[in-house]
VMD Tcl script that builds the backbone (N, CA, C; Angstrom):
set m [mol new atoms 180]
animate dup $m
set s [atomselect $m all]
$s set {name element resname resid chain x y z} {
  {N N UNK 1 A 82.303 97.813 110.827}
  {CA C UNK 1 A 82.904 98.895 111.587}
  {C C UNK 1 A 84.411 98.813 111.445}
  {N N UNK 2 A 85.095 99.971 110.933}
  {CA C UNK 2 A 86.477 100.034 110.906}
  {C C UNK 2 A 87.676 99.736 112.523}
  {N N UNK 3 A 88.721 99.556 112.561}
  {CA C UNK 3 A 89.198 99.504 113.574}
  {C C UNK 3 A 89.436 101.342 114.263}
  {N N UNK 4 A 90.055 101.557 115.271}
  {CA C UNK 4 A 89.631 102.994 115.449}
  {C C UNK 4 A 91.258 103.711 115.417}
  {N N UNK 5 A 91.388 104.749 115.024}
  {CA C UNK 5 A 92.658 105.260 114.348}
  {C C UNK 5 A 93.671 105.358 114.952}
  {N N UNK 6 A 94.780 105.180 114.459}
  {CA C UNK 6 A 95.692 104.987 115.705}
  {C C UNK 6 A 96.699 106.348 116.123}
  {N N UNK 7 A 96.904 106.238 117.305}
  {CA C UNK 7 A 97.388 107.737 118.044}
  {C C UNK 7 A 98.939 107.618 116.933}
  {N N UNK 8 A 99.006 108.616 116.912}
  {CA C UNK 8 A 100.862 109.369 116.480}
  {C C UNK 8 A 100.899 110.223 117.640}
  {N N UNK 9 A 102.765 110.055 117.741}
  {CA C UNK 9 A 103.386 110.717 118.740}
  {C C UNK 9 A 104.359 111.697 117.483}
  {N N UNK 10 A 104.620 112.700 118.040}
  {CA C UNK 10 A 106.147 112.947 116.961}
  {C C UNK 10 A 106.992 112.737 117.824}
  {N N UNK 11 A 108.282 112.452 117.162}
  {CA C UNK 11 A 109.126 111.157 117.704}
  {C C UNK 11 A 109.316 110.244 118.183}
  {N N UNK 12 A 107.575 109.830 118.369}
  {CA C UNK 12 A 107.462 108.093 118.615}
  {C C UNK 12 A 108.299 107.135 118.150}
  {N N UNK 13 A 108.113 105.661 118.382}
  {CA C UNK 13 A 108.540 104.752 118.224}
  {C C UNK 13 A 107.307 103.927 117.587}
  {N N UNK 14 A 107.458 103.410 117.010}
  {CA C UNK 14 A 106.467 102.252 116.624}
  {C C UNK 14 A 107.227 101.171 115.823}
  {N N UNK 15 A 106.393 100.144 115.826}
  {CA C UNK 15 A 106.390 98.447 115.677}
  {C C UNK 15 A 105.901 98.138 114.396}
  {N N UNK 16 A 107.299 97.934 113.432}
  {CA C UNK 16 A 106.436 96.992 111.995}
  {C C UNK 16 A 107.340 96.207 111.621}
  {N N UNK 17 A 106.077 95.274 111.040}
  {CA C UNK 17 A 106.779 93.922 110.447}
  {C C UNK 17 A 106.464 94.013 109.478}
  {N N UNK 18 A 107.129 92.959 108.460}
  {CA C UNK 18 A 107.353 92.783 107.347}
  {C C UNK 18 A 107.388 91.203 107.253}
  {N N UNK 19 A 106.265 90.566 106.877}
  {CA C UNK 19 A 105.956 89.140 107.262}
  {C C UNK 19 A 105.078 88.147 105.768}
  {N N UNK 20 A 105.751 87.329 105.038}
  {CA C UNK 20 A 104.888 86.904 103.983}
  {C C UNK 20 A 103.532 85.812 104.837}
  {N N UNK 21 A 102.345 85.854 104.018}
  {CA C UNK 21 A 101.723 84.582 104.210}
  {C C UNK 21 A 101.782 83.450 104.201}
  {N N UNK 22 A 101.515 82.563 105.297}
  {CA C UNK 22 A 101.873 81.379 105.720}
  {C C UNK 22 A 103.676 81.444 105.620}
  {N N UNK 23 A 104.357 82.384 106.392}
  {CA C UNK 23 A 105.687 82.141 106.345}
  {C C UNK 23 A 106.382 82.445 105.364}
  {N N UNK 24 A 105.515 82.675 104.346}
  {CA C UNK 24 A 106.057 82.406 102.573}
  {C C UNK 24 A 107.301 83.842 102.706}
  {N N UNK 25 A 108.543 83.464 101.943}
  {CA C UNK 25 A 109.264 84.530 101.618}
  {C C UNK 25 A 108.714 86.191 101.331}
  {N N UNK 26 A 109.177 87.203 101.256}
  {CA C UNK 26 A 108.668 88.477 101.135}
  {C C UNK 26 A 109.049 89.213 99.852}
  {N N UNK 27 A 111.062 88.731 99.698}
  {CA C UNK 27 A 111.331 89.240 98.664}
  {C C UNK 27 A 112.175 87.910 97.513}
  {N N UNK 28 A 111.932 87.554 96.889}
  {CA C UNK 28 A 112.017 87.071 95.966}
  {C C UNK 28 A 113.177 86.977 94.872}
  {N N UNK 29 A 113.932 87.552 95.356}
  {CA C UNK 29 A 115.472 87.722 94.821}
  {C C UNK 29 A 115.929 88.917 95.241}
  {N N UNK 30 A 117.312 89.365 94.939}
  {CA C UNK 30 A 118.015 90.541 95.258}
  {C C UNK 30 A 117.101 91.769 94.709}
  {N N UNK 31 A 116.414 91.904 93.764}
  {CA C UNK 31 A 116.179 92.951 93.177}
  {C C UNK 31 A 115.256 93.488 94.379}
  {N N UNK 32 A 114.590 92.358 94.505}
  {CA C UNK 32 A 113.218 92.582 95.293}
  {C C UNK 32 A 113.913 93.160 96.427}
  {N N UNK 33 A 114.573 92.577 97.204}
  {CA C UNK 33 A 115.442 93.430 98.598}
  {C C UNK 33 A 116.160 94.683 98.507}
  {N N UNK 34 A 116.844 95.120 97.364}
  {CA C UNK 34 A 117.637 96.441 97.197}
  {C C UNK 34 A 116.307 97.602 96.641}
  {N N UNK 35 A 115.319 96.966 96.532}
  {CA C UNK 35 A 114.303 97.846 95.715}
  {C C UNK 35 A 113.352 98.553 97.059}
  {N N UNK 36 A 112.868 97.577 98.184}
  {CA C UNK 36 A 112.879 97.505 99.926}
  {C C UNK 36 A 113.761 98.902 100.577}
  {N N UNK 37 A 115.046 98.160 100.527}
  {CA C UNK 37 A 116.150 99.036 101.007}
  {C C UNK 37 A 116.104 100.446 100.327}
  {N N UNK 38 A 115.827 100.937 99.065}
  {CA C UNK 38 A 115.629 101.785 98.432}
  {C C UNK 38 A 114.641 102.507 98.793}
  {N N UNK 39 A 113.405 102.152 99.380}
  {CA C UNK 39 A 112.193 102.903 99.660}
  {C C UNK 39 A 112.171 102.950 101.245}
  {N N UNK 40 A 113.082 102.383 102.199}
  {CA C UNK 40 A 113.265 103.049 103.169}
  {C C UNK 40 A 114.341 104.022 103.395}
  {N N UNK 41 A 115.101 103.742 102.127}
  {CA C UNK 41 A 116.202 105.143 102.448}
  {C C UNK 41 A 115.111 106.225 101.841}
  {N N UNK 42 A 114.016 106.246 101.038}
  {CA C UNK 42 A 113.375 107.365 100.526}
  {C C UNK 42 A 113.167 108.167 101.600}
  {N N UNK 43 A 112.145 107.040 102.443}
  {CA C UNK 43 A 111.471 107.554 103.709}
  {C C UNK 43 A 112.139 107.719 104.864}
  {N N UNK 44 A 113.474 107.382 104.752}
  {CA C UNK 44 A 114.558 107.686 106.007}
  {C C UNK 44 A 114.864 109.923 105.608}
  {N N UNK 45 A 115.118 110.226 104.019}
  {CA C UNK 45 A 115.540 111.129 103.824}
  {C C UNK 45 A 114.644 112.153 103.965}
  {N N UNK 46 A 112.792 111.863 103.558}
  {CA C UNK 46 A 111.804 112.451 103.414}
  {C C UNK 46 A 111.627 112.913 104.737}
  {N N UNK 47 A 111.299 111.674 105.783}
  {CA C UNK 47 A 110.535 111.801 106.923}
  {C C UNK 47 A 111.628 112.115 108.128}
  {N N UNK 48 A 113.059 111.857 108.008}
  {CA C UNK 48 A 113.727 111.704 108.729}
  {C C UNK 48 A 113.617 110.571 109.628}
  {N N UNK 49 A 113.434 109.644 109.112}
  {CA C UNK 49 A 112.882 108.236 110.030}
  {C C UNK 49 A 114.605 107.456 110.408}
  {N N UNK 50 A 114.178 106.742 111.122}
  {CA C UNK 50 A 115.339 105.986 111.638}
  {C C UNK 50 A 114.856 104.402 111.963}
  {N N UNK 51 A 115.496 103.729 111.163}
  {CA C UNK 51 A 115.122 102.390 111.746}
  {C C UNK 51 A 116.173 101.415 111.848}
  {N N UNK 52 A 115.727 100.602 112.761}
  {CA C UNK 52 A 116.323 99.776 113.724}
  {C C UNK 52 A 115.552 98.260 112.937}
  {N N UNK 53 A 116.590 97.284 113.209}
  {CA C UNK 53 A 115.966 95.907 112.922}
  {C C UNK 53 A 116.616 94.858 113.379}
  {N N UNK 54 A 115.799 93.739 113.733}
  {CA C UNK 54 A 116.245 92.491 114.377}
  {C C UNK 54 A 115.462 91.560 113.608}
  {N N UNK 55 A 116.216 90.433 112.883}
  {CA C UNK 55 A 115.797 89.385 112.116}
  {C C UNK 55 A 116.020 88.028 113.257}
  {N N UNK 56 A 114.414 87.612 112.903}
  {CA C UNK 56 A 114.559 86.453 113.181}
  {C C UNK 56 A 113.944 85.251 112.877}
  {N N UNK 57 A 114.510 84.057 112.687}
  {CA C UNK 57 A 113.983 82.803 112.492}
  {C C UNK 57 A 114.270 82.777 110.895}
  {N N UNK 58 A 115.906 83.593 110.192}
  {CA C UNK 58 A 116.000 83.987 108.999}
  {C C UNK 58 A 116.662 81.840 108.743}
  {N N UNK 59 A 116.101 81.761 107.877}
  {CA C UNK 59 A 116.284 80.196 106.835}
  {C C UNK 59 A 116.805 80.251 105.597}
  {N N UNK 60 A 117.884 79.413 105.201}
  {CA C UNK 60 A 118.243 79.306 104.114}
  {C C UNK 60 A 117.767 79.478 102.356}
}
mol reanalyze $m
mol bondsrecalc $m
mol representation Tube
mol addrep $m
């Protein structure tokens, strides 16, 4: 059985992470991060989205 679909608001707010397995890094060098940054400015221009972010527990 699937989980059950989740409500949209328009102009909601919602909650995402961006989290590797077991802790493991996500992006893998610069390319990998400006390439990230690139596909939320897509979806910032497309959707008109706005996002907000707080890093934490960032390690050397």
């Amino acid at each position: 059985m699937g989980r059950p679909l989740r409500i949209e608001f328009e102009d909601g707010f919602y909650h995402i992470t961006s989290r590797g397995n077991e802790r493991k890094k996500i992006f893998l060098d610069d390319y990998d991060r400006k390439k990230f940054l690139e596909f939320l400015k897509e979806y910032h221009l497309k959707f008109r989205a706005v996002f907000h972010c707080f890093i934490m527990g960032v390690r050397p």
